[in-house]
N, C-alpha and C positions, 0 to 999 in steps of 0.2 A: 239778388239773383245769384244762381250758384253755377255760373258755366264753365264746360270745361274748352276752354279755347284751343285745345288742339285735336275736336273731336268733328270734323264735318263730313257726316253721312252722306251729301246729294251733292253731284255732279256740278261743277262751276266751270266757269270760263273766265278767261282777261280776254279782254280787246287790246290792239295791239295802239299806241298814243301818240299823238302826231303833234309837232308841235314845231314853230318854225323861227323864233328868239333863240331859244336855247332848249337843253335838255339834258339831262340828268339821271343817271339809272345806274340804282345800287338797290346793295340789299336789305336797309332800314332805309324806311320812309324819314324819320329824324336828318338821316346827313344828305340824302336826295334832296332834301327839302335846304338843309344849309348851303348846298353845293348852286342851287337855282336863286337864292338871297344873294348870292355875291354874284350872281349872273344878275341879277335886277340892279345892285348897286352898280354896276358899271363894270363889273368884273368880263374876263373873257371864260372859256372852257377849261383853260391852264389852273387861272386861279379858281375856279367851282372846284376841281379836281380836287386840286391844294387841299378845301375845305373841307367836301366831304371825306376826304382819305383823312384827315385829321378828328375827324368827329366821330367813325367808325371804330378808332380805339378806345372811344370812348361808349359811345350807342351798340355798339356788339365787339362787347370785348375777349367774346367765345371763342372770336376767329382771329382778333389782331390786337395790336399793343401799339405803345409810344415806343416798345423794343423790338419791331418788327424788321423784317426787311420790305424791300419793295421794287417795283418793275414799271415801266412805262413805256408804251407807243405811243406818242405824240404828232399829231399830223397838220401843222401852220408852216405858210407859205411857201405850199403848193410841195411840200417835202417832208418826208415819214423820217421822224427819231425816234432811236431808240434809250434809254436808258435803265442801268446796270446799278441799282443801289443796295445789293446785296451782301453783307460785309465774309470779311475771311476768319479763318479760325483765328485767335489769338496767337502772339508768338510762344505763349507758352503751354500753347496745347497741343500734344503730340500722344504717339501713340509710346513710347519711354515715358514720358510725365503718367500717363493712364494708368501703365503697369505697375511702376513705382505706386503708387495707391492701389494696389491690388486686384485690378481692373482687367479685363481681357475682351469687354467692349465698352462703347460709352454708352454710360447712359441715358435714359429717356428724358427723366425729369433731374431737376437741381441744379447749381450753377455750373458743374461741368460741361455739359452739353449747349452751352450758350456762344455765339460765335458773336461777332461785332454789326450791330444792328442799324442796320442803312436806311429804314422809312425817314426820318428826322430831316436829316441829308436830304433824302430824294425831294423834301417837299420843299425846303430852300433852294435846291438847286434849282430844281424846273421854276419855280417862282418866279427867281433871279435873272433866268435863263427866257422867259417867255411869254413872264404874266406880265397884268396889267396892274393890280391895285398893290399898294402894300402888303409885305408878308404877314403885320401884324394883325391887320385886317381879317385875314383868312383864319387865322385864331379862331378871331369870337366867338362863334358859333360852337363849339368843339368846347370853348371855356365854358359857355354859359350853362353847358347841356354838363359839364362836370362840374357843376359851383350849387348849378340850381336842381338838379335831379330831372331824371324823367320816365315815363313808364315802361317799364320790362314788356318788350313785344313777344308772343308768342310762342314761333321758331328761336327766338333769345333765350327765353325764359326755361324751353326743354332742355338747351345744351348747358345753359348755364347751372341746372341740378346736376345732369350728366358731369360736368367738371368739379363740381362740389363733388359728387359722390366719390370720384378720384382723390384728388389732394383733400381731405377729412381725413383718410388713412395714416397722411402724417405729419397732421394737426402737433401732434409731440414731438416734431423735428422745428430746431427754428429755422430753416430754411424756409418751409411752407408760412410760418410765424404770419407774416407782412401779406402774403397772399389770402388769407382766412381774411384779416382783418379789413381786408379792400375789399374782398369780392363774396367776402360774408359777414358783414358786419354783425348780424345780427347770430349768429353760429345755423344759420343756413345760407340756401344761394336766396336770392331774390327770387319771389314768384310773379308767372305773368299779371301785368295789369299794376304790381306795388313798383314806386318809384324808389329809385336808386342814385347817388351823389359820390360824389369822390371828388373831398376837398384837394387830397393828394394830384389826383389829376391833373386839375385847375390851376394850381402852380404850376407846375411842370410845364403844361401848355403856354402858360404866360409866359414864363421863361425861356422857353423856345420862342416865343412869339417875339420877344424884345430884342435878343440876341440873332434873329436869321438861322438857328440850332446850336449856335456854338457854345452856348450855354451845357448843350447836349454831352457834344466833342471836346469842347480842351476848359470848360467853364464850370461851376459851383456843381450841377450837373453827372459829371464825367467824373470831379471827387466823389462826388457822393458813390456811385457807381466800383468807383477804383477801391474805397472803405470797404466796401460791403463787399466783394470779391478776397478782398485778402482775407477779412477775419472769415470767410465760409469758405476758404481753400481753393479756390474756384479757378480759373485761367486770367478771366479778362482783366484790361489795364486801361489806365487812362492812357498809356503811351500807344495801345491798340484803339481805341477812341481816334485820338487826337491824328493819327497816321490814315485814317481813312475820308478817303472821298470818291462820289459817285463815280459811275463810268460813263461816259455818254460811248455807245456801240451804233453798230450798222445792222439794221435791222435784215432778217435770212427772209429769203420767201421760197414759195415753190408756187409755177403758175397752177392752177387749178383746173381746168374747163374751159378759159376763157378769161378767169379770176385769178390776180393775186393775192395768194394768201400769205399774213407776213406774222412771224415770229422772234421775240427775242434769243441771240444766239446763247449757244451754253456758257453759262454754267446751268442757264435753264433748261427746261425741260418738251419746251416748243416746236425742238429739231425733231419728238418722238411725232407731233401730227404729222409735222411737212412729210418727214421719210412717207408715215401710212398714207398719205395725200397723192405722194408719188406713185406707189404701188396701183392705188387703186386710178389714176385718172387714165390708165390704159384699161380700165373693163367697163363696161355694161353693165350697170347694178340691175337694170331692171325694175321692176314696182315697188315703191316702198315699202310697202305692207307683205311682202316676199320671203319666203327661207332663206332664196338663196344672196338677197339683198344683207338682209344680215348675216349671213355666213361669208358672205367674201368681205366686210366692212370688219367682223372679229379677225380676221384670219391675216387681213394687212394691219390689224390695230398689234397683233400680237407678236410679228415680225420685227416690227417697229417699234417695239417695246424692248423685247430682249436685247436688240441694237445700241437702244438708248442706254438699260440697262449696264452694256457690256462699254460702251463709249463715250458717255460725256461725262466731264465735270468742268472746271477750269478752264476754258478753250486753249487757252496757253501750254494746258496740261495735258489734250489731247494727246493720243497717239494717232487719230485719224484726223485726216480733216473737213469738215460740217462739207464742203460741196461734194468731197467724193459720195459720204454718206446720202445728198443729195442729187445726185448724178441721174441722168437718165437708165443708163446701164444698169449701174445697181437697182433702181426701180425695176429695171425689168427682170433682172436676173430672182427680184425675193417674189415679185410678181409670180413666175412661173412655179414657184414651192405650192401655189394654190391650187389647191386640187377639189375634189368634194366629198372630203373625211377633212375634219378636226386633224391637224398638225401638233406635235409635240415640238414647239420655235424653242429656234438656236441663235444665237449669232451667228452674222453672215462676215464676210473680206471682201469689202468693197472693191474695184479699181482704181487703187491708186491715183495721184495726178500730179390742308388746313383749313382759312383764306377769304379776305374778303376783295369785291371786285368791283369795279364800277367806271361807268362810258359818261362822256360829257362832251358836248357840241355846243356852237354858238352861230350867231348869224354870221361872222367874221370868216368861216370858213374854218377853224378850229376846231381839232377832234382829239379825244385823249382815251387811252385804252389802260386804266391803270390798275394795278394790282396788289396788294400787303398781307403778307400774312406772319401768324407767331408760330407755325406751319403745325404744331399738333394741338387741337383746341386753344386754351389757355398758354402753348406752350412748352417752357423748362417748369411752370409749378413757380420760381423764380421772377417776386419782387421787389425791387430796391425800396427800404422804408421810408415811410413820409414821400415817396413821389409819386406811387402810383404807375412806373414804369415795371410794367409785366414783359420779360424777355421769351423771345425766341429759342427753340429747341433744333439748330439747326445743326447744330453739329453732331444729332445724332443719325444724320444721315450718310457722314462718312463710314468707309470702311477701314478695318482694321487688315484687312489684308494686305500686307507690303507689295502684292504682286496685280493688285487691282488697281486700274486707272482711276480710281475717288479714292484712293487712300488719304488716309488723316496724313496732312503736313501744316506744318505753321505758316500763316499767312497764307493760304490756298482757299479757295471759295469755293463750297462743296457742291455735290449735284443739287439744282435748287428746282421746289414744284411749282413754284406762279411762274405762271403764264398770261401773259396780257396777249390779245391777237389785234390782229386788224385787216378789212381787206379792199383792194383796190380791184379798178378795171381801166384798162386801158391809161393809166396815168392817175389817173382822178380816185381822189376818195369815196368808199360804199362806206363803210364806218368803222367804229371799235365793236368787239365783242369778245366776250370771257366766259368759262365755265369755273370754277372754281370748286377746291377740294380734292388736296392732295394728289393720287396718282391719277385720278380720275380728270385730271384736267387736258391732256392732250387726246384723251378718248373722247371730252364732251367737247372739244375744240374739230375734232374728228367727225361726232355725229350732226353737228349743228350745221359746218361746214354743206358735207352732203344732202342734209334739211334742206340747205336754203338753196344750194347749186345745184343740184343733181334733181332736185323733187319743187326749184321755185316754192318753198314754203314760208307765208310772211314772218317777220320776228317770233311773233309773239305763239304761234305755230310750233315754229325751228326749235323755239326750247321747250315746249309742252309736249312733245310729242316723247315715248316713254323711252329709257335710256336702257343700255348694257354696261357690264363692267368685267373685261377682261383681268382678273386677277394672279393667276401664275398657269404654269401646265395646259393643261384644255378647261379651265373651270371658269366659266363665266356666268356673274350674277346680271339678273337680268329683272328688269322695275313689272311691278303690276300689269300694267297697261298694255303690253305685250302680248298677241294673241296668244291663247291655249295650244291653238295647234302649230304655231312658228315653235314656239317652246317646246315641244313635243319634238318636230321635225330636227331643231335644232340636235336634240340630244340623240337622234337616232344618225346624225351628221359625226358624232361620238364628241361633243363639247358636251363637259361636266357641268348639266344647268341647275343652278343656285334660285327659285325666286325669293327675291328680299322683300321682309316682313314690313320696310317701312322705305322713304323712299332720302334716307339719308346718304348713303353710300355714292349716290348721280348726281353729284354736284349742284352748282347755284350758278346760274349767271344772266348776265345781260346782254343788251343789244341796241346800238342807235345804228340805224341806217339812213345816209341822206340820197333825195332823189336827184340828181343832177340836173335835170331840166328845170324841176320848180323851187330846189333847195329848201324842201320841204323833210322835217326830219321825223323821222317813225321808231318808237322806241318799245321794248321789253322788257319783263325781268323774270324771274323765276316764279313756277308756282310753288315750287318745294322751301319756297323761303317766307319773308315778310316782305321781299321788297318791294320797291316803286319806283314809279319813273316821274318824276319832277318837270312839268314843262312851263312855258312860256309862248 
């Protein structure tokens, strides 16, 4: 049979999955599935986490690597963490080191742009910090699926020629070299349905698995890594390796309605829903399916954006601080910019005072919100030979403006787009949930939000329902599913509407909700993806 598997002409639905052991919800069925094995071995949500975050660099390595960074809300005993395992630029990466190389921004792909990669970290640490089984336990699953191969999913298999068609271009650099031969063995990407292997991997994995990561940071690892940096000119070091470790933070919220909604503070990007969240829990949205519903939901998403934009990176490196930007005041002060015309958003002056994602619960009362990404596809392009670690492109999110608050410095941790959420009521945990994919993640953190508060709509609902995407000025793309005449109205509202040809650009995410009287847990995932929700 000759089918095209990313062709479905008629109309589907998911149900939304209840399950009351455990539960598990990402986006390949593969590590959902690894992540609920080590819930059946005796594992808690901490250690599923562990697993499936582990085997996702492996099962969709479109969105994340062994060189990724990563983000976590964590929610055991009866108390919400957060954790920061996003690494900083190297000490030798600066904007004098760029220029000296004839540079006057960084670039996209190649080992310049690569900043010190915190996923390895994050999964030792929380392990260490929370689980229950052995960390080398949490491995297998992630080993087996890189030793023994496994089928190219669908949604994987598109992005993974889309990445191939990129780095082919420069197949005749050896930078690209080590990435061709991993992630094209055969001098293409893997097609949907043909199975794929990365002996490279499989090591690497063990060797983090034996070592707790250190293998990673100051170990066999960290050489290899430190080798391949000098001879390609590159910044990193093993003395940047070896110098970093997680951050355990306090997680920021803003009440909601009634709901706390909680975000990691900056250097992510989470502060940009809370702000829009603030904005809008002084209006009346009115009917879902409304103009003017979505026009006051862009119009505080856009506000909120420029803010972000204009103010975070580094917390430490703030010139404001996250509660002013959080304030009631300020709330109401960017509230009132709302008018009913399309606004051209500024920064405001407060008063003073890529990505993959995935949710895991267990009966224990355990809830984990976690996030990884290599934040553009594939990437820097950038992989270290014979391991299989494909690095992050994170540093090409700083600025080269000396007068901009994200300016490139050494040792500083740039603006970062994963966002892991979580949300509470009255004390007690509702669950994790994520949108992923780049900037679009505090906008689907944004509409899901109001999905599920504002409109009671169940999981699996809150992320189907069609999405917008505010992208600069008054232009916003806006998905299919979107009535004709919102679309229409919107644009006579003077927002520049975009409808997009396919429904990549609206992110991916998930959703476990638990019910507090029967501790029953209800789970989602995307339908713009492959994933699944694993239960018990």
């Amino acid at each position: 049979m000759n089918f095209d598997y990313l062709q479905y002409p008629y109309p589907s639905q998911r149900m939304t999955t209840f399950g009351e052991k455990g539960m598990v919800a990402t986006s390949q069925p593969l590590a959902a599935q690894a992540g609920l094995r080590i819930l059946q071995l005796g594992g808690n949500a901490i250690d599923a986490a562990v697993a499936t975050a582990a085997c996702l660099t492996v099962v969709e390595p479109t969105s994340n690597g062994i060189g990724s960074d990563a983000f976590a809300l964590i929610w055991t005993k009866g108390e919400l963490h957060g954790l920061n395992s996003s690494g900083p630029a190297p000490e030798r990466m600066s904007i004098e080191a760029l220029k000296k190389k004839g540079l006057e921004g960084i670039p996209k792909l190649g080992p310049l742009s690569v900043t010190v990669p915190g996923a390895p970290a994050a999964w030792a640490e929380i392990s260490e910090k929370h689980g229950k089984l052995p960390f080398a336990k949490l491995m297998e699953p992630a080993i087996e699926y890189a030793e023994s191969g496994y089928p190219v999913s669908p949604t994987l298999g598109k992005y993974w020629k889309e990445g191939y068609s990129l780095y082919q271009k420069g197949i005749e650099k050896d930078e690209f070299e080590a990435w061709c031969k991993v992630f094209a063995p055969n001098g293409k990407a893997p097609g949907i349905g043909e199975i794929w292997q990365s002996p490279g991997h499989a090591d690497t994995l063990r060797k983090i698995a034996d070592t707790k990561a250190e293998a990673f940071y100051s170990g066999e690892l960290a050489e290899q890594m430190d080798r391949y940096f000098k001879n390609n000119d590159g910044f990193l070091s093993k003395k940047d390796l070896e110098n970093f470790k997680p951050e355990w933070v306090k997680p920021i919220r803003m009440n909601y309605k009634g709901y706390d909604v909680w975000e990691i503070p900056p250097n992510g990007q989470g502060l940009i829903a809370l702000m829009a969240l603030n904005i809008l829990k002084g209006i009346d949205l009115g009917g879902k399916e409304e103009v003017e519903t979505y026009h006051k939901q862009i119009e505080a998403l856009k506000l909120a954006f420029v803010d972000g934009q204009a103010h975070i990176t580094q917390e430490s490196k703030m010139r404001l601080k996250v509660e002013d930007l959080l304030s009631d005041g300020y709330g109401e002060d960017r509230r009132k910019l709302i008018g009913d015309m399309a606004i051209q958003p500024l920064p405001g002056k407060p008063r003073t005072g890529g990505t993959v994602y995935l949710a895991a619960a267990d009966d224990e009362g355990n809830m984990v919100s976690f996030i990884q990404s290599n934040y553009m596809g594939f990437g820097s392009g950038i992989v270290v030979p014979g391991t299989g670690i494909s690095l992050q492109n994170r540093g090409y999110n700083f600025s080269m403006d000396p007068n901009h608050v994200n300016v490139l410095e050494p040792g500083k941790k740039t603006y970062h787009t994963i966002i892991p959420g979580f949300l509470t009521k009255a004390g007690q945990p509702v669950g994790p949930f994520g949108v992923m994919g780049g900037f679009m993640q505090p906008q689907g953190h944004l509409q899901v939000m109001v999905n599920t508060i504002d409109y009671q709509m169940n999981p699996q609902a809150a992320l189907d329902a069609p999405r917008w995407q505010w992208s600069d000025n008054k232009t916003v793309l806006v998905e299919n599913g979107i009535q004709d005449h919102i679309v229409q109205a919107l644009a006579r509202k003077g927002h520049d509407i975009q409808v997009a040809s396919d429904n990549k650009p609206f992110g991916r995410g998930q959703i476990i909700w638990k019910d507090q009287e029967t501790g029953v847990l209800s789970g989602a995932t995307e339908c713009r993806t492959d994933g699944s929700v694993a239960v018990w």
